[in-house]
KEMIDREN-256423 format. One line per 4 residues: for each residue x, y, z of C-alpha. Coordinates in steps of 0.25 Angstrom, whole numbers, plus 5000, padded with zeros to 4 digits. Example, Ala and Ser with C-alpha at 12.3 -4.5 7.8 and 13.67 -1.06 7.14 Angstrom:
5049/4982/5031 ~ 5055/4996/5029 .
! end
This chain:
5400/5550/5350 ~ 5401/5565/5346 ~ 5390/5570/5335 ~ 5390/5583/5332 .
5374/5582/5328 ~ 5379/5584/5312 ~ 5385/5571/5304 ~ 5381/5558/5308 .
5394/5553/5315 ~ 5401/5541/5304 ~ 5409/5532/5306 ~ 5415/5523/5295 .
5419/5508/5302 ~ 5435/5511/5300 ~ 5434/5522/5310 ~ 5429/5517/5321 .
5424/5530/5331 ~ 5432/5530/5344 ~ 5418/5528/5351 ~ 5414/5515/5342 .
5421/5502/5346 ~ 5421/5487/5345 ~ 5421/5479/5358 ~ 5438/5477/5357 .
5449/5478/5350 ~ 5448/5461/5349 ~ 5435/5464/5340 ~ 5440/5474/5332 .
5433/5478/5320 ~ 5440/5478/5306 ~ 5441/5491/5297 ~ 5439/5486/5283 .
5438/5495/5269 ~ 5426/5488/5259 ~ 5429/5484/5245 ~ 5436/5494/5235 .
5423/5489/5226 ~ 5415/5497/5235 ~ 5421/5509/5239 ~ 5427/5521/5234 .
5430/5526/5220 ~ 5422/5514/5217 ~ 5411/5518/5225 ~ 5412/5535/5226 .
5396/5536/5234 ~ 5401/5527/5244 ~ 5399/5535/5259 ~ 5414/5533/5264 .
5410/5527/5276 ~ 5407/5515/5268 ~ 5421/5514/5264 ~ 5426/5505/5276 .
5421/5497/5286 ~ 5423/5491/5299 ~ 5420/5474/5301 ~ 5421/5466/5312 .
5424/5454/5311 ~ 5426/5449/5325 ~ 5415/5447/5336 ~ 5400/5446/5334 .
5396/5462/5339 ~ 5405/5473/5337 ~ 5399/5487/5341 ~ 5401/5502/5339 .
5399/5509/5352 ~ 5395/5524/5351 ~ 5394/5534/5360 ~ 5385/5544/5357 .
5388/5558/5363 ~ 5373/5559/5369 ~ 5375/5547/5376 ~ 5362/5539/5379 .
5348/5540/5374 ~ 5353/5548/5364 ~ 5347/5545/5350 ~ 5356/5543/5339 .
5357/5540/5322 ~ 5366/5526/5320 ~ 5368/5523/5306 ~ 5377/5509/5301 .
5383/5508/5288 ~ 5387/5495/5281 ~ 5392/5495/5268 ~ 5401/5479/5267 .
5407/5482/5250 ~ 5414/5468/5252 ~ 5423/5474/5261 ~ 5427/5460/5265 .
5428/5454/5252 ~ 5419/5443/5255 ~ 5408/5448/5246 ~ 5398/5446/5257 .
5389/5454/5266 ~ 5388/5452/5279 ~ 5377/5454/5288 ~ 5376/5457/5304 .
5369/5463/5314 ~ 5369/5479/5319 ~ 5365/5481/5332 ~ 5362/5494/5339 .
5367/5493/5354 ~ 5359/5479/5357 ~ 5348/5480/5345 ~ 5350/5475/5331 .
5349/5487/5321 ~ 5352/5480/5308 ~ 5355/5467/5301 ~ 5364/5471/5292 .
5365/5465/5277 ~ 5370/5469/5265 ~ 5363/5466/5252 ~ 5377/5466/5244 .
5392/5471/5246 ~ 5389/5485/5241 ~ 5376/5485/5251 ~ 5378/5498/5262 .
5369/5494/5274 ~ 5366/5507/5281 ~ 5357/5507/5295 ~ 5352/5518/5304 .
5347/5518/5317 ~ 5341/5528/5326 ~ 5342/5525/5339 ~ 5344/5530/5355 .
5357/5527/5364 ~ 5354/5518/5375 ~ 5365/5519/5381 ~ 5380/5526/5381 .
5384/5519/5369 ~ 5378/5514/5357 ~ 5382/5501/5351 ~ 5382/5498/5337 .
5386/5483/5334 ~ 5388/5474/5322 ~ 5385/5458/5325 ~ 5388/5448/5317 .
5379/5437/5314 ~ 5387/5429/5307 ~ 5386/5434/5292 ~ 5398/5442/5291 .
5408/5451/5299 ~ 5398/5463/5305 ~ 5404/5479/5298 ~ 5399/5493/5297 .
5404/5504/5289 ~ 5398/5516/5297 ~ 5392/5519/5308 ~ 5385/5532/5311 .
5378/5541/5324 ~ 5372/5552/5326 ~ 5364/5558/5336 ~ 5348/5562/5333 .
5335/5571/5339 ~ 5328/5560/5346 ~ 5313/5569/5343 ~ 5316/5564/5327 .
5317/5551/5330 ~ 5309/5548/5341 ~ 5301/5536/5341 ~ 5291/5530/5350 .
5299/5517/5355 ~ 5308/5528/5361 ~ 5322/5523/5365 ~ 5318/5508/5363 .
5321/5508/5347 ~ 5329/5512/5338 ~ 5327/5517/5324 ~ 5331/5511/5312 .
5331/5518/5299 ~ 5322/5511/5289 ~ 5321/5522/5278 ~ 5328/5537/5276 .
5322/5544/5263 ~ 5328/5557/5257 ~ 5317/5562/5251 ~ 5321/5577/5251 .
5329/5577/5240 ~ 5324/5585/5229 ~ 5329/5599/5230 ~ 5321/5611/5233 .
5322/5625/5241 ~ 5316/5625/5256 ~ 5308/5639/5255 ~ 5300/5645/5266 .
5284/5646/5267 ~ 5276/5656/5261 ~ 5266/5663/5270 ~ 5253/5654/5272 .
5261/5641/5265 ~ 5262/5629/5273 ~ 5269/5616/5273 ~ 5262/5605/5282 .
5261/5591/5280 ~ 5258/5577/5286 ~ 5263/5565/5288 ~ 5256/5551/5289 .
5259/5536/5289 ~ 5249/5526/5284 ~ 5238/5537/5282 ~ 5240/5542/5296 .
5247/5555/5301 ~ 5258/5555/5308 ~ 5264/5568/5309 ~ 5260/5583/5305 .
5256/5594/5300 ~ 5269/5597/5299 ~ 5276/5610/5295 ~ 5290/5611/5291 .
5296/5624/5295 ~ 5306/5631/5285 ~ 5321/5629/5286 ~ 5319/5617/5298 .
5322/5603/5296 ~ 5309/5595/5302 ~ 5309/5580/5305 ~ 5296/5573/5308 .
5297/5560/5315 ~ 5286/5550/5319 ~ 5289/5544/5334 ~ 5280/5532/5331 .
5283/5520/5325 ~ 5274/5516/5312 ~ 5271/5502/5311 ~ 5264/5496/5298 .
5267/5490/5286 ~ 5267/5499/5278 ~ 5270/5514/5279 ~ 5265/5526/5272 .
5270/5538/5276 ~ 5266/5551/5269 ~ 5269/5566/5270 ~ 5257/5574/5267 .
5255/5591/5267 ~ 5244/5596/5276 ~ 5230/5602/5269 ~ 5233/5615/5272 .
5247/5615/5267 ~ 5252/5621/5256 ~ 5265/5614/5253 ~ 5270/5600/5253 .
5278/5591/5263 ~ 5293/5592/5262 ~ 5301/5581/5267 ~ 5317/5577/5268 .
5319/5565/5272 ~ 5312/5553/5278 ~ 5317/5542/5289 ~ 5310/5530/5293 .
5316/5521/5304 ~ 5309/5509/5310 ~ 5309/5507/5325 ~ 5317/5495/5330 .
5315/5491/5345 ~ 5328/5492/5353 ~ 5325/5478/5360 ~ 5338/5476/5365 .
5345/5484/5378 ~ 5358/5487/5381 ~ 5366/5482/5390 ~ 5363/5489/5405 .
5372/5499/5406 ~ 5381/5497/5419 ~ 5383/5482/5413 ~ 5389/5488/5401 .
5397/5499/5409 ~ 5403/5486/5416 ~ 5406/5477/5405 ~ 5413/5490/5397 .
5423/5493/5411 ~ 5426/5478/5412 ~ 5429/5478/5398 ~ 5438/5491/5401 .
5444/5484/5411 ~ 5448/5471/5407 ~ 5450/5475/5391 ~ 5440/5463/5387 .
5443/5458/5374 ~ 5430/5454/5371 ~ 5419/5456/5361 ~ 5412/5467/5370 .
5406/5478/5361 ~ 5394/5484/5360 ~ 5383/5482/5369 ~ 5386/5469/5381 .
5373/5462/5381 ~ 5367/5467/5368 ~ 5363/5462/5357 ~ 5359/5450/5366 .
5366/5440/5355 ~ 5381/5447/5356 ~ 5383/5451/5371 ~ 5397/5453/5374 .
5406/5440/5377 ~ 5404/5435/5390 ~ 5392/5442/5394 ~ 5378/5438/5396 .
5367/5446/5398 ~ 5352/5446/5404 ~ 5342/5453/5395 ~ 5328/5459/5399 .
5316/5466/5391 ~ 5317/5480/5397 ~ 5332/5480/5405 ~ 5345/5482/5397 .
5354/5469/5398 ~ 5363/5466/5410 ~ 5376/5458/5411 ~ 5375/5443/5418 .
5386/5436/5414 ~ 5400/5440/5412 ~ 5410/5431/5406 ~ 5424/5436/5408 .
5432/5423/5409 ~ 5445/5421/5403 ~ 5443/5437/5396 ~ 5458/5441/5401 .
5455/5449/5411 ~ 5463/5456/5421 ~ 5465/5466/5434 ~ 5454/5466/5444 .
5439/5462/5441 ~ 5433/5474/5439 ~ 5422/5481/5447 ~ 5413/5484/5435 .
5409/5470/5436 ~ 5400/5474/5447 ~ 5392/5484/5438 ~ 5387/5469/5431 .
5376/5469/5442 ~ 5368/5459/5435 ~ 5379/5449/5431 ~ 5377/5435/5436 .
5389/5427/5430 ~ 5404/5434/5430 ~ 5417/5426/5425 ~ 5429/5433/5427 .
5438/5419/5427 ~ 5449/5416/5419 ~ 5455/5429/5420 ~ 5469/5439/5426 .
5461/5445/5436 ~ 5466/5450/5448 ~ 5464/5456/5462 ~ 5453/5453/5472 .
5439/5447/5469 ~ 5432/5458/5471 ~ 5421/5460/5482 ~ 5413/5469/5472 .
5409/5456/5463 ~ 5399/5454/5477 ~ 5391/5464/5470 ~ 5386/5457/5457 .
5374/5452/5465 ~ 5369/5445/5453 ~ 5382/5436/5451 ~ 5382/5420/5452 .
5393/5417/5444 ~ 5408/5421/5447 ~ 5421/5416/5441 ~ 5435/5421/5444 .
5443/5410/5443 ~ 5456/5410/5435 ~ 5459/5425/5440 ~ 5471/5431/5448 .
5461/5435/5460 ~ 5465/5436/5474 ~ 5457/5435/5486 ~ 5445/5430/5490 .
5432/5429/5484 ~ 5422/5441/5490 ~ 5415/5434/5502 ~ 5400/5436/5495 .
5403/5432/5482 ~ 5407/5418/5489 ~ 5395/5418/5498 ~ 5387/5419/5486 .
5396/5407/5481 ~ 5393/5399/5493 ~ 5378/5402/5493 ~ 5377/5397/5475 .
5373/5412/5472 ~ 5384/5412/5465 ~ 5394/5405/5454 ~ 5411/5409/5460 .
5424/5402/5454 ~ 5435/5409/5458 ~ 5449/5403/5461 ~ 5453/5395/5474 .
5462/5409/5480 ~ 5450/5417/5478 ~ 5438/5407/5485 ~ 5444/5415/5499 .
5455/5425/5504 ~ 5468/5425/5507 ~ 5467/5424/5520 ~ 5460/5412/5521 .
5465/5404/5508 ~ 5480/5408/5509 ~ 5487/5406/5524 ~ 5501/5411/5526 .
5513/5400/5528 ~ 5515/5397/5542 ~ 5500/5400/5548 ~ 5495/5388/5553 .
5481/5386/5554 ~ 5476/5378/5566 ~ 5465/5369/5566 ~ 5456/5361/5576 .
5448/5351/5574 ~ 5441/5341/5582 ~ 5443/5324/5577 ~ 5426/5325/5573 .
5429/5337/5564 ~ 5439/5331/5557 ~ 5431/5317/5554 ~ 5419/5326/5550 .
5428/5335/5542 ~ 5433/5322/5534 ~ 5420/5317/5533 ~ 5416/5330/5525 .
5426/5328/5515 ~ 5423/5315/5513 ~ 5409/5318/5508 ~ 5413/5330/5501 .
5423/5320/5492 ~ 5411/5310/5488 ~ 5401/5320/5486 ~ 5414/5327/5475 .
5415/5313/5470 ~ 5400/5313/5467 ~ 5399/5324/5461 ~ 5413/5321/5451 .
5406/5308/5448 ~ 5393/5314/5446 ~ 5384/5306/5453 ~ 5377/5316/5463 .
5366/5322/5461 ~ 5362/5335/5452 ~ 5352/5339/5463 ~ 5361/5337/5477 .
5358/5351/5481 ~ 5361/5356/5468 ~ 5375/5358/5468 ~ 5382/5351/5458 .
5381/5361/5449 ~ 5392/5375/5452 ~ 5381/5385/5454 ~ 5366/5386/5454 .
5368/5399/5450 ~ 5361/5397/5437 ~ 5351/5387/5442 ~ 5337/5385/5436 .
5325/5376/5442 ~ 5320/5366/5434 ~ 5304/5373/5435 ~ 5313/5386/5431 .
5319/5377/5417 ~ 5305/5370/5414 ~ 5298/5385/5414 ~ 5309/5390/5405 .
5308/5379/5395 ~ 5293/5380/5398 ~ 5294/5367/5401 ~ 5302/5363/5391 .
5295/5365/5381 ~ 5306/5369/5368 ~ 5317/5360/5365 ~ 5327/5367/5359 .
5338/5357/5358 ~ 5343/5342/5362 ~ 5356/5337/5366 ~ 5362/5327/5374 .
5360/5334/5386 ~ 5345/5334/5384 ~ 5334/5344/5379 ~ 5338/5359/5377 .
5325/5368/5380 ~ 5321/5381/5376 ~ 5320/5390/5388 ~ 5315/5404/5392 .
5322/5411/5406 ~ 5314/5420/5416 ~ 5319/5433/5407 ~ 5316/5428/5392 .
5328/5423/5389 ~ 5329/5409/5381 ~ 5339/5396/5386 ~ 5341/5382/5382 .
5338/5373/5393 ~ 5344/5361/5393 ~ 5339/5349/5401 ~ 5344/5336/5404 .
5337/5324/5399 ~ 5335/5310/5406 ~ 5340/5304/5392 ~ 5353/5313/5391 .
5367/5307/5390 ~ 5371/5319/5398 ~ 5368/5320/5414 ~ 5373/5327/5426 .
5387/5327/5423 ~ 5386/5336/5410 ~ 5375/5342/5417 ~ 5382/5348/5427 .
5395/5349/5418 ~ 5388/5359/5409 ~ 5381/5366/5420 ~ 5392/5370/5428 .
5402/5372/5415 ~ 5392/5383/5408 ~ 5391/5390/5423 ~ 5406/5394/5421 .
5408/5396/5407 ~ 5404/5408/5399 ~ 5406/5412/5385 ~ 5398/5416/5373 .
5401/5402/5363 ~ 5397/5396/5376 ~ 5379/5394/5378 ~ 5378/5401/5390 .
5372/5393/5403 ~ 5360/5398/5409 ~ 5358/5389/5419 ~ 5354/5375/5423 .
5343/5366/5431 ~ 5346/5354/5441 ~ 5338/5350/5448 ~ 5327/5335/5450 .
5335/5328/5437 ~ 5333/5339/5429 ~ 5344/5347/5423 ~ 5345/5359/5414 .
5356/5368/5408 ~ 5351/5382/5402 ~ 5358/5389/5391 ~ 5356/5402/5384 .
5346/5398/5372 ~ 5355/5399/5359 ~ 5344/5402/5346 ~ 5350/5392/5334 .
5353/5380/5344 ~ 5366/5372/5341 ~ 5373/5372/5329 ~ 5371/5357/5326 .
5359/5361/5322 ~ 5360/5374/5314 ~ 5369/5365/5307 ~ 5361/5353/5304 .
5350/5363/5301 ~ 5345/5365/5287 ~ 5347/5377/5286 ~ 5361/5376/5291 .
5369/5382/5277 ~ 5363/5395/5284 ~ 5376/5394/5293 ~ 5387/5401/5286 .
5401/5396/5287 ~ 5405/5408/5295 ~ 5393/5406/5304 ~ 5399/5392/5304 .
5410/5397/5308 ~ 5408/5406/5319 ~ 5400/5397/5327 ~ 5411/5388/5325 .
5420/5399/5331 ~ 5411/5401/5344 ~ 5411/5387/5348 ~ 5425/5386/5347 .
5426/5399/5354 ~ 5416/5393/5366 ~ 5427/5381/5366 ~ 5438/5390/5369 .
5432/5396/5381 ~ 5430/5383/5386 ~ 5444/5379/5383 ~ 5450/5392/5387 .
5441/5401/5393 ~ 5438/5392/5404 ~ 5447/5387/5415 ~ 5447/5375/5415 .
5445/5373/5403 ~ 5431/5367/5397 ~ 5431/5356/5385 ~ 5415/5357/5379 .
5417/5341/5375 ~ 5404/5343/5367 ~ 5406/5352/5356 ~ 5397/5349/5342 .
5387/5357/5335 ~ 5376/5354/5344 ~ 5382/5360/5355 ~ 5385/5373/5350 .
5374/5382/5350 ~ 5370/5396/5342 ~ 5364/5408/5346 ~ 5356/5417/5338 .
5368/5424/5333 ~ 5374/5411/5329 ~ 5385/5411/5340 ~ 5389/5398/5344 .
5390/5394/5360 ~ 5394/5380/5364 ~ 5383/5371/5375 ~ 5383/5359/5381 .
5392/5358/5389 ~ 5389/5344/5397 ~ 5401/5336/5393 ~ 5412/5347/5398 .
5425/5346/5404 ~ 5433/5353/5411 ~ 5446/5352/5410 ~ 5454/5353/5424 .
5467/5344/5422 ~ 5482/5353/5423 ~ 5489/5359/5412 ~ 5499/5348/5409 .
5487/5337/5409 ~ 5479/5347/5400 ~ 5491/5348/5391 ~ 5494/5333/5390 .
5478/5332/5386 ~ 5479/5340/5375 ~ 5491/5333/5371 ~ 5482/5320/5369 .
5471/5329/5366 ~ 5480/5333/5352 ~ 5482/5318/5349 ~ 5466/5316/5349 .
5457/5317/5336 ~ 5447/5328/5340 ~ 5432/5325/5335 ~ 5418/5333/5336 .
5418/5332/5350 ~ 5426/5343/5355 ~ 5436/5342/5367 ~ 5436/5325/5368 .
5446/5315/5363 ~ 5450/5303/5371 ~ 5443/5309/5382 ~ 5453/5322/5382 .
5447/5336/5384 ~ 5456/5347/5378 ~ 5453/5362/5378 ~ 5467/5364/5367 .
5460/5358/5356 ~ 5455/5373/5347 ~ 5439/5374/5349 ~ 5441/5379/5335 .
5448/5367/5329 ~ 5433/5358/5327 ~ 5421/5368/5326 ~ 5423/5368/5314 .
5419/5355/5311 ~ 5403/5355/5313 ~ 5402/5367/5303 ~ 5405/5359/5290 .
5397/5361/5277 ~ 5383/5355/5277 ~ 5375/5353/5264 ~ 5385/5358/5255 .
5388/5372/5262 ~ 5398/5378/5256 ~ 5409/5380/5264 ~ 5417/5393/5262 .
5432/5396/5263 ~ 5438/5399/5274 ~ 5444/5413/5269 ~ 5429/5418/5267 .
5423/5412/5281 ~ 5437/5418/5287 ~ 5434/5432/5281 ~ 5418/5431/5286 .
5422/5428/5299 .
! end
């Protein structure tokens, strides 16, 4: 951005500056006019600005992203306008969250539809860009009316926390308003004054000089509660004070960092590159709450964020994998399958030294996978699933017609040959049927990739020592990783109607299946009978709960709503994200859990199936699957698992009025939503 130091730089939210985007045009904001009631002739002081707006309706963070011509560590003015005038024609408010960059800058309300919500900030650039995004929590579709910058002397608004806060305006007064003429000093006349804060001085003598504007600017915060600040002349001045105006900000701690750089240069030249029609705007692992879809991030005190997983699968994406993957150089999980790409696998993928799980599968790859990466595999260092052309090359998998191989082999190698498969056969049998044991070397699970030690869980949970939760599974824990951050640690009890079987089919499902209505997996423990599953640690618990609550007409039929819609949109990936398909089997209100934000995600995942029979036999089991009654308990009739019936078709069902909660119609939760 351009700022020719005069104006502030305005612009109203139906002209959207070429520098200033949402993540795509799938997520596209609407330009919207407010209420004749509200706007000109019938309102002749209104700022024109104010006159239209820009909503978005679609997706839980849209951002502006600005580019300020002084690039980094520049300090700049941000000023957000809101004014709603029922633009909508629901006679309601909504409310959301502001965030500068990763860091919440205001909550904002409205006090009535004629209410105009203006915000500053003052604040550095951290990076290249400055991202300005609008969240919604669930109480309304997110707007803004205009959004301002402009560039300022870092000396006046220097403050001792340096870089590491921003400055948000509590107070501006216009207290030069009363008119007078500025004359010069008579010889031997001075002006000098003081100015103090509770009693004390904190700046001066000061001496204003004729013709010059003077700012006065105290770098230290003033902490009380109360403040009395007073302006005061000198004894051996002869006039009084003078003053124009007054500001007052309060310093709020920028806690949050951005995401490390070279991770965000990647992700922005593979969104480039394959045109990801995703929700990617803004900044990719901040707020913590909204990262972008499909990434997961690790998060430290004093380090910006890098990128550890990257879910890609089933994104549409074709030409070659691209190189900027490797810039990622902390990503420990990548999925790439279900796709249109082509060419090699490429040799530079060896160089994401941190990578333990890889899944290429369901792509047009040729040749074979890069000797390292399957030595790795061999070793359990790391998680690959490519297709059956790519475990080797072509001069090894595909021999040309008329070569014959020849083969020598004496009688006692073929007996001992036989003898092998014959033990390789029981011991697949055991396993199909369950019966082995969980601890035979450990490998019944597909990796150990994400394996924890059971001293490693009970130091965790400190040794158990918060129940969170309870299901059939067993007692879900509170736990606390190495780095701070909090899980759900499910372990298996001796009393539990569920054991190995479901134990292993949830563990080696969640290792394979990213999304975000999905509870991301951690981890697991197995090892002497005891066996854990580790979750990412979801605030509000599961929605039976918040439900049966008594507080539970809190929960507004659009919120109702929306967490309806993110369990059916976990369902969907399951169904037709994944190949082969998935059918949960399990789906009520226990098992779906909230976060903080109030985004659903879908667990438990013990009682699984995958669905692996042909197209025609999948086609004639949805036939019977139609003639079936379809109950609470999605995805089973007669024992039938289908992926056709709509994961939308029965979420509804466990949000029904409670207590007499007034149900609205479905225009008005259409129009909020």
């Amino acid at each position: 951005m351009k700022d020719d130091g005069g104006d502030v730089n305005r612009f109203p939210s139906a002209a959207l500056p070429l520098h200033s985007h949402c993540s795509s045009s799938k997520w596209a904001a609407s330009n919207r006019n407010i209420s004749s009631d509200y706007a000109y002739p019938n309102n002749p002081i209104l700022p024109q600005p104010l006159s239209d707006l820009r909503s978005f309706p679609q997706g839980n963070k849209n951002c502006y992203t600005l580019r300020p011509a002084a690039g980094n560590a520049s300090l700049y003015l941000i000023r957000a306008s809101f004014f709603y005038a029922n633009y909508d024609g629901l006679n309601a408010p909504p409310q959301f969250d502001l965030y500068l960059d990763a860091n919440l800058w205001l909550t904002v309300k409205f006090s009535n539809t004629s209410d105009i919500v203006t915000s500053e900030t003052v604040s550095f650039a951290s990076s290249e860009a400055i991202y300005v995004c609008l969240v919604n929590i669930g109480v309304g579709i997110p707007f803004i009316s205009a959004l301002e910058l402009r560039p300022l002397n870092s000396s006046t608004y220097d403050s001792e926390y340096g870089k590491s806060a921003s400055l948000l305006l509590f107070q501006r007064l216009n207290v030069g308003s009363i008119e007078g003429s500025v004359e010069p000093l008579q010889r031997n006349v001075s002006r000098k004054f003081n100015i103090s804060w509770n009693g004390s001085q904190i700046s001066g003598p000061f001496s204003p000089l004729y013709l010059y504007a003077a700012t006065i600017s105290n770098s230290k915060a003033l902490v009380g509660g109360e403040h009395r600040i007073m302006i005061y002349k000198t004894a051996d001045s002869a006039l009084p004070p003078i003053l124009n105006a007054v500001e007052i900000y309060m310093a709020r701690l920028l806690d949050e960092l951005l995401t490390n750089s070279e991770d965000v240069n990647a992700l922005l030249s593979v969104k480039t590159t394959y045109q990801i029609k995703k929700n990617w705007a803004g900044d990719p692992c901040g707020p913590k709450k909204y990262p972008w879809e499909g990434l997961t991030c690790n998060y430290g005190s004093s380090i910006p964020p890098h990128v550890i997983y990257l879910n890609l699968s089933s994104s549409k994406l074709n030409g070659a994998i691209t190189a900027a993957l490797v810039e990622l150089s902390s990503l420990e999980s990548l999925d790439l399958s279900n796709n249109s790409l082509t060419g090699p696998v490429p040799e530079f993928l060896e160089e994401l030294k941190n990578l333990k799980y890889l899944d290429l599968r369901g792509n047009n790859l040729s040749g074979a996978v890069p000797k390292a990466l399957l030595e790795r595999s061999n070793v359990g260092s790391l998680t690959l699933s490519v297709d059956e052309q790519n475990l080797c090359g072509s001069a090894s998998c595909k021999r040309k017609k008329g070569i014959i191989i020849p083969i020598v082999s004496s009688l006692s190698s073929v007996m001992a040959l036989c003898a092998a498969l014959v033990v390789l056969w029981k011991l697949r049998r055991k396993w199909k049927s369950g019966t082995g044991s969980p601890n035979e070397e450990g490998r019944y699970l597909a990796s150990e990739k994400r394996h924890f030690t059971y001293p490693e869980v009970v130091s965790m949970t400190n040794n158990f020592q918060t129940v969170i939760g309870k299901g059939g599974f067993g007692d879900v824990y509170l736990g606390i990783m190495n780095e701070g951050t909090q899980v759900a640690v499910k372990m298996l009890s001796a009393s539990s109607s569920q054991g190995l079987r479901e134990f292993r089919t949830e563990a080696e499902l969640l290792m394979r299946i990213h999304h975000k209505n999905l509870a991301s997996f951690i981890g697991y423990c197995d090892e002497s009978n005891k066996m854990v599953l580790i979750y990412e640690y979801l605030a509000k618990g599961n929605l039976k709960n918040y439900l049966s609550d008594s507080d539970s007409r809190s929960l507004s039929w659009e919120s109702r709503l929306r967490i309806a819609i993110d369990a059916a949109q976990g369902l969907e990936y399951l169904h037709h994200g994944c190949k082969p398909p998935i059918v949960h089997r399990d789906v009520k209100t226990a098992n779906i859990l909230l976060s903080e934000s109030m985004e659903a995600k879908i667990a438990d995942f013990g009682l699984s199936k995958v669905l692996h029979f042909s197209q025609t036999e999948r086609e004639k089991r949805c036939l019977q699957f139609r003639h079936c009654s379809f109950g609470a308990d999605h995805g089973t009739a007669r024992n039938h698992q289908s992926r056709n019936a709509s994961p939308y078709s029965g979420m509804g069902e466990s949000f029904h009025s409670k207590r007499g909660y007034p149900r609205p119609c479905r225009s008005k939760v259409a129009g909020r939503l």
